[in-house]
N, C-alpha and C positions, 0 to 999 in steps of 0.2 A: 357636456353635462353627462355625468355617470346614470349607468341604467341599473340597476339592480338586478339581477336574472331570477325569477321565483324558479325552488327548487323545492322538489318535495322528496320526502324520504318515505319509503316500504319497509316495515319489517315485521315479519312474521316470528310470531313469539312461541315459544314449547310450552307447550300442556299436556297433549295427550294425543292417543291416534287416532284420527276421523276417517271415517270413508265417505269420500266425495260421489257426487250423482252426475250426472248426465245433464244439466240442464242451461246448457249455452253452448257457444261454438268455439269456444276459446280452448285453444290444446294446455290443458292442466295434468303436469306429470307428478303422481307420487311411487314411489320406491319401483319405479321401472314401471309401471302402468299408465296408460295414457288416458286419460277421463276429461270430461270437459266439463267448465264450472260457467256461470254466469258472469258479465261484466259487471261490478258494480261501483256506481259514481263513485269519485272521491269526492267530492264537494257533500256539503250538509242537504238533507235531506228534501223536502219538496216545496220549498218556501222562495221569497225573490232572490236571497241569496244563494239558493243553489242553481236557480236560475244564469246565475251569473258568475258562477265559481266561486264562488265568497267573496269575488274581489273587489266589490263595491260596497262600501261600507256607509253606515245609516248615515254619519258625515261627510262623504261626500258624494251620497245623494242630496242631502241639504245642497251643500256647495253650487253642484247641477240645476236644480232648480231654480236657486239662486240668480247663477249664471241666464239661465232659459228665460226666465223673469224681467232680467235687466237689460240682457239684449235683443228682445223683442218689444222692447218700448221704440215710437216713432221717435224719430228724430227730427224728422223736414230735410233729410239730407236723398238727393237725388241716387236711386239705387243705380250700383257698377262701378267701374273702378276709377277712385279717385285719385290723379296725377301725384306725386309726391317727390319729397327733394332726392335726387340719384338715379332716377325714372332716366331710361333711353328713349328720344320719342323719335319718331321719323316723320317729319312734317315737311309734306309735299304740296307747290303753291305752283298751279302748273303755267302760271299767266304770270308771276311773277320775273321769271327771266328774259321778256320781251320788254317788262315795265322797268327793270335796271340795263337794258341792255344799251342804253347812248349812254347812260354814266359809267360804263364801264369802258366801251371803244373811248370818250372822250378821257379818262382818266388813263389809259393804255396809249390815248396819242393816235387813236385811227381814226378813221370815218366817222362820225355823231350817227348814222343810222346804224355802223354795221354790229352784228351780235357779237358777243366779244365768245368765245372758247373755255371752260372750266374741263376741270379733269371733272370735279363734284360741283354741278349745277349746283346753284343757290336756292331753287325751289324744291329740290327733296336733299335735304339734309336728316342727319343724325342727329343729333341734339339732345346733351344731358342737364337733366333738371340741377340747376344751382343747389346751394344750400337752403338759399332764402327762396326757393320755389322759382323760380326765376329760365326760363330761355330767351337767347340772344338770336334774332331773324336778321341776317341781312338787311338794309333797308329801311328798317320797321327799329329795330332797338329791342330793347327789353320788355319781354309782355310774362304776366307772374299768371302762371296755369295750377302752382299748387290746389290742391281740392277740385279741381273742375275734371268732372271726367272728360274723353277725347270729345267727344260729342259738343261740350260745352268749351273747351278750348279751341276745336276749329273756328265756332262764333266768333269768342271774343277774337282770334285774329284775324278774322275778317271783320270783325267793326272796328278794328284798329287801322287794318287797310285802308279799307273806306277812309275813315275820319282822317289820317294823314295825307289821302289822295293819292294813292299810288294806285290805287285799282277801284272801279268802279262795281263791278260784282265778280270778285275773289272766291274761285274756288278753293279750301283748305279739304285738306287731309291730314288726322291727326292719328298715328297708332302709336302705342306702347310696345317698341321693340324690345323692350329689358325689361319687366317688375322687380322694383327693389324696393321701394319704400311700404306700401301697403301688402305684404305677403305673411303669410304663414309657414311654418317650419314642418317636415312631418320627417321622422327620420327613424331608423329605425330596419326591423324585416321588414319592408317593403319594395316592391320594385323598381321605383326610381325613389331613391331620399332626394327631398331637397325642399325649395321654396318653391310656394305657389300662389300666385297672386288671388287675394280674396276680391273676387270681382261682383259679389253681389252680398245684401243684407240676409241673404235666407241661405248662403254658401252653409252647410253643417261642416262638423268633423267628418263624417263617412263620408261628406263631400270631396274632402281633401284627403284622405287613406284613399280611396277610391283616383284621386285625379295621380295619386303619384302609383298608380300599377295595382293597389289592392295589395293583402297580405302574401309574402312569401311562401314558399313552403316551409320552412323554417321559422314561421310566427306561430308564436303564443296566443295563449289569449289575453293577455295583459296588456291595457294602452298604459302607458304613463301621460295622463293631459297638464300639462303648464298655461293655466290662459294670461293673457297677456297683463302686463302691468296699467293698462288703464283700459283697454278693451270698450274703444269708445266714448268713454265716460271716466273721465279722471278722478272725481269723485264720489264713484259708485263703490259698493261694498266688498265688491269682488275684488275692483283693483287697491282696495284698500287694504284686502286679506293679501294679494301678491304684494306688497310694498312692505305687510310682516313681516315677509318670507313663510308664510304657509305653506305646507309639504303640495308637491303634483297631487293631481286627484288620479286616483286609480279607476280604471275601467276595466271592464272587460267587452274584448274585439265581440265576439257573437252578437253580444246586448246592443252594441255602439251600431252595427253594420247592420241589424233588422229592426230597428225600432223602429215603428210604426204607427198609425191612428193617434186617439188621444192620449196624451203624455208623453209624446214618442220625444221632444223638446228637452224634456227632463234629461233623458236619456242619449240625445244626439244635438247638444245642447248650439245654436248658429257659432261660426268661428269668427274670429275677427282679427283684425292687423298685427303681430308677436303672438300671437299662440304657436304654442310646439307641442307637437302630436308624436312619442313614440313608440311604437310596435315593440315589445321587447319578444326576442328570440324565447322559443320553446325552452331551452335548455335539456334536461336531463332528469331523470327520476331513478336515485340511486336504493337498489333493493337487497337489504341484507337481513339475514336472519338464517331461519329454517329454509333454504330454496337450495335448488339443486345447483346454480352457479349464482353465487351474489357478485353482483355489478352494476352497473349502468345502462339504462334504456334510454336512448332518445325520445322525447316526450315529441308524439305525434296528436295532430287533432283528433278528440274523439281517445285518445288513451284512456283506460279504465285502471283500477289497482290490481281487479285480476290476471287484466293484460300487461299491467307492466308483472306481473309475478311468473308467467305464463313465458313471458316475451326470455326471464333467466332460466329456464327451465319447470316452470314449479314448485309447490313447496315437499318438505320432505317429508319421511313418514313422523317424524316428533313436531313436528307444525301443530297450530290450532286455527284454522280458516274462522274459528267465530271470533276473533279477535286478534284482526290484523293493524298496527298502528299504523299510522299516517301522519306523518309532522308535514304543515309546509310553512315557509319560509318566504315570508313577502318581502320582508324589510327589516333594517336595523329593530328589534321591540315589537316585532309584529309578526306572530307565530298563533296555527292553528295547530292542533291536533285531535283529533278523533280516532274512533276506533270503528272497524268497517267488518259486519259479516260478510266475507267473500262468498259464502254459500248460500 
């Protein structure tokens, strides 16, 4: 999936010549003088969405909510992770290699008592989940563990045990060496990309940023969120917006990774099985105009317009610091601009 990189453009326009004060810590240079100016946001002013960079927009707050709404309706489904077809499981039956061990010397041609030799005992195997849900036990045959988390799959194979008589009280051990079927995606600046298994009803998205290393140094604040195409509920609204093809909902990382008390849901909406989470890279904030070297600054956290103006040098003496523009550039059709007093 393509990420878009949000870039934003600086440019200082000619007017007239100001003289700048003293009043931040940022090294602001005009015609060889070194002055220092204040940082000021680039985002709109003191409202939710400057809270959040502007990158959340009043529709996909709806969206979020939406989302928050529908997957926090019960279910009656058992919270943690439920087995699915591709799943590696490691299921260890440690009584079970004494209860095949005459059918194996007798099918080997040895003694009826003596224990017969495996490279891979029978009682801890690897085992991948079929298509139709489905592992194949030794002994036992086909037992269908899709939807049951491990907890409730040791049961059922030990009431399986029992009920065919091969063992009277069956220890099982059931773990999930692989997650493949029920995981999320998060990719992106982060420190480990990849899948991770949603192993509870209340797992969030900061859950998963968080499980795969947390933001790089090299993250934006921009999530791109994709939730999944039925997200639980095949019939719900959300998954009926993803089967449109409705755009990712945009986030922003700060908003996502501290929300908090009530409505915080809105905002770090539960994740569930195909959702893709991605961090998109800082990128660059290119500054031309009136400055003393126009170029490109790498957009670090916390970058301000005065600091990217500061970061090329300054603006020059035919600059007008009360009307620096500011394009940024989210997406194909989807541009802000404003105009920012850096003074």
């Amino acid at each position: 999936m393509a990420i878009s990189r949000p870039r934003t453009f600086v440019r200082v326009g000619l007017s007239f010549v100001v003289v700048l004060t003293a009043v931040g810590c940022s090294t602001h240079r005009r015609d060889g003088a070194g002055q220092a100016s204040a940082g000021a946001a680039a985002g709109p002013g003191g409202s939710a969405a400057a809270r959040d960079g502007g990158l959340l927009s009043a529709g996909d707050r709806a969206r979020l909510a939406a989302l928050c709404a529908e997957r926090s309706q019960p279910t009656g489904a058992t919270d943690g992770y439920h087995i699915g077809p591709d799943d590696l499981l490691e299921i260890r039956i440690p009584d079970l290699l004494e209860a095949q061990a005459p059918l194996q010397a007798s099918a080997q041609g040895g003694a009826p008592g003596r224990a017969a030799v495996a490279g891979v005992p029978s009682f801890q195997q690897g085992l991948r989940v079929d298509a139709h849900g489905n592992v194949t036990i030794a002994t036992l045959g086909m037992v269908p563990v899709a939807g049951l988390t491990p907890d409730e799959a040791e049961r059922e194979i030990a009431r399986r045990l029992v009920k065919a008589g091969i063992l009277d009280a069956p220890q099982v051990s059931v773990l999930v060496a692989e997650y493949r079927s029920r995981v999320a995606a998060v990719m992106g600046s982060v420190e480990r990309p990849g899948v991770y298994p949603v192993t509870s009803r209340d797992t969030s998205l900061a859950d998963l940023v968080s499980l795969a290393g947390g933001p790089t140094r090299e993250a934006g604040r921009l999530v791109v969120f994709t939730p999944s195409a039925n997200g639980g509920a095949a019939a719900s609204p959300a998954a009926m917006a993803a089967a449109r093809g409705e755009p990712p909902i945009r986030m922003d990382l700060d908003t996502l990774v501290h929300a908090q008390g009530q409505g915080a849901c809105a905002l770090d909406p539960p994740a569930r099985p195909g959702d893709v989470v991605s961090v998109s890279p800082a990128g660059t904030v290119q500054v031309t105009g009136w400055v003393d070297k126009p170029g490109s600054v790498p957009v670090t956290r916390g970058l301000t317009v005065s600091g990217a103006i500061a970061a090329v040098g300054g603006s020059v003496f035919a600059a007008d610091d009360h009307a620096v523009t500011v394009k940024r550039t989210l997406g194909p059709g989807d541009e802000d601009t404003l105009v920012v007093d850096v003074d």
